[in-house]
N, C-alpha and C positions, 0 to 999 in steps of 0.2 A: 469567899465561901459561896457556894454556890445555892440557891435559895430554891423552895419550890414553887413553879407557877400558880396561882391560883385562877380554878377552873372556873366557866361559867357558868352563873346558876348561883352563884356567890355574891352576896348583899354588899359587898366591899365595893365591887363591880359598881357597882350603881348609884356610889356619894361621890357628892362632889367633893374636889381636895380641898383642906384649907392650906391657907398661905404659913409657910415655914419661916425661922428667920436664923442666922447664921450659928442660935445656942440649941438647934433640935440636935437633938442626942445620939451621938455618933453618925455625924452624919456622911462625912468623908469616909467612914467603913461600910453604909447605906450604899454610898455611890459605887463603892467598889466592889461591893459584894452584887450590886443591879449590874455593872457592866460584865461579869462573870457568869451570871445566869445569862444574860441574855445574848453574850457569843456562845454559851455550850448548848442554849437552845435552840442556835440559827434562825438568831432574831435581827432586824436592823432598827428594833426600836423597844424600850419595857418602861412600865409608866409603875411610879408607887404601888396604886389599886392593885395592880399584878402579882405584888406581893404582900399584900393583905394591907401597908397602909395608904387609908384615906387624906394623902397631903399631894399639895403640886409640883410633884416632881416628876422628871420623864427622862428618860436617855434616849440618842440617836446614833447608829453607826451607821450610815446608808454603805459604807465600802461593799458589801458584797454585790450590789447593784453594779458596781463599777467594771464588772466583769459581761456585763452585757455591750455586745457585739454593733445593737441596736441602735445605742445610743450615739450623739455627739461624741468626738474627742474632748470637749470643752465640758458639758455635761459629765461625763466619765471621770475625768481629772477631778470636777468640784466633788463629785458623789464618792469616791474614792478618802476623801480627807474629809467628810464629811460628820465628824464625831462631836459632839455638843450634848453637855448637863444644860438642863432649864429648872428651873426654880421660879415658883411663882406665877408660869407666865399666863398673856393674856393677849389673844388674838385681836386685834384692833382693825384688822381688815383682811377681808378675801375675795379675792376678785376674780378677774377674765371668765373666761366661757369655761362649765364643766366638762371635764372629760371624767372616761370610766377606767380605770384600770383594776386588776383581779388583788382583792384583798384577802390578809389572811389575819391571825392573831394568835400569839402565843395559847391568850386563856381559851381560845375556841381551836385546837387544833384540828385536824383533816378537814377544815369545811374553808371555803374560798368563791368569794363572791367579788362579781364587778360591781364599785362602788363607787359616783359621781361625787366627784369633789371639783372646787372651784381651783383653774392651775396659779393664783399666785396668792401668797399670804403675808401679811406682816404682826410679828409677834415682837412682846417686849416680856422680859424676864431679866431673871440675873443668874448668874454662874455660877460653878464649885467656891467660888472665892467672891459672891454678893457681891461681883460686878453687875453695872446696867448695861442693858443690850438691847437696840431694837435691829431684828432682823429680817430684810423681806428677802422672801425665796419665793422660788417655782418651780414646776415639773414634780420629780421623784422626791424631792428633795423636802417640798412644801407640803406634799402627798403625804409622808411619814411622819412629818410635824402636826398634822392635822390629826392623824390617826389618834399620836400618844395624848394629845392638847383633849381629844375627845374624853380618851380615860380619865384624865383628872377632872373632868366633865360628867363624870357616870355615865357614859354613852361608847356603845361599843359597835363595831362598824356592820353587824349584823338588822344595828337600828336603820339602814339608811339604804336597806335593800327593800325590795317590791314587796307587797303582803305572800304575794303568788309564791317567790322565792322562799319566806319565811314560811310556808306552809311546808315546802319541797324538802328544807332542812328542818323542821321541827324536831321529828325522832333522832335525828342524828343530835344536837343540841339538848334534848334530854340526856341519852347517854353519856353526852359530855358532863353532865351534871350529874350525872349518878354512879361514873368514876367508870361505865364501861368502856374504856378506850386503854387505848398501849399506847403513849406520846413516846418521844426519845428523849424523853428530857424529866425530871420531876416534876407531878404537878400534886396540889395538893386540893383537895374536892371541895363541895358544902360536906356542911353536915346532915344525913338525912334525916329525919325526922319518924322515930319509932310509931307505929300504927299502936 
């Protein structure tokens, strides 16, 4: 079933996740229901918050990445099969030199900013089936791990832009909050608050 995004400007956004454990309630229909939403919204990544709940959960599909021209042959192939549930996890290290590349996010749509992250990560979590996993990645790959790892973080990648930049998108991120936009996907708003 395909679920609706929740927009920004929404309190959800902003808690940290807690930790789940293999009896949270339906949660293989959770996971299958987030990977639905988030290929019919041309997403390569959707975090719990996204859809209203505050636990540490995130999806990744980087495949549509894999289709850039750009990249390595080697990079392409990993980014391509690149599909991973995390549960729980917890970033334990981030390293190398920052680079910028143009961010976006499902709950903030038409707004995209260059956002400096560090290019390699190592996380440890556990999977659909509460296996352990420590995994280090880089590039695109560690990029989009970062992104959703933020969400269950209450931290959305609009935090990690210049004030200058947040000035430029202000009005456009109201609107987004106040349900004036067309997405191509479902989203579902705040609630606004009666004067």
């Amino acid at each position: 079933m395909i679920l609706p995004v929740i927009a920004y400007g929404d309190s959800v956004l902003r808690k940290v996740g807690i930790n789940i454990d293999k009896d949270y309630p339906n949660l293989e229909e959770l996971i299958e229901n987030m990977k639905e939403t988030m290929i019919s919204a041309q997403g390569v990544g959707l975090a719990a918050p996204q859809i209203g709940k505050a636990i540490r959960l995130f999806i990744v599909d980087t495949s549509p990445f894999a289709e850039d021209d750009e990249l390595e042959d080697e990079e392409r192939a990993f980014l391509k099969d690149f599909k991973k549930v995390f549960i729980n996890a917890k970033i334990i290290k981030e390293e190398g030199d920052e680079w910028p590349f143009t961010e976006g996010c499902l709950s903030i749509p038409d707004i995209r900013e260059d956002v400096f992250r560090q290019e390699k990560v190592t996380i440890e979590y556990v999977d659909e089936n509460f296996e352990k996993h420590t995994d280090v990645l880089d590039g695109l790959a560690a990029r989009v791990v970062q992104h959703e790892y933020d969400h269950i973080e209450g931290i959305l990648f609009t935090d990690k832009i210049s004030s200058l930049k947040k000035r430029l998108i202000k009005k456009k991120l109201e609107n987004i909050s106040k349900g004036k936009i067309n997405p191509d996907y479902r989203m579902k708003f705040p609630q606004l608050k009666k004067k």
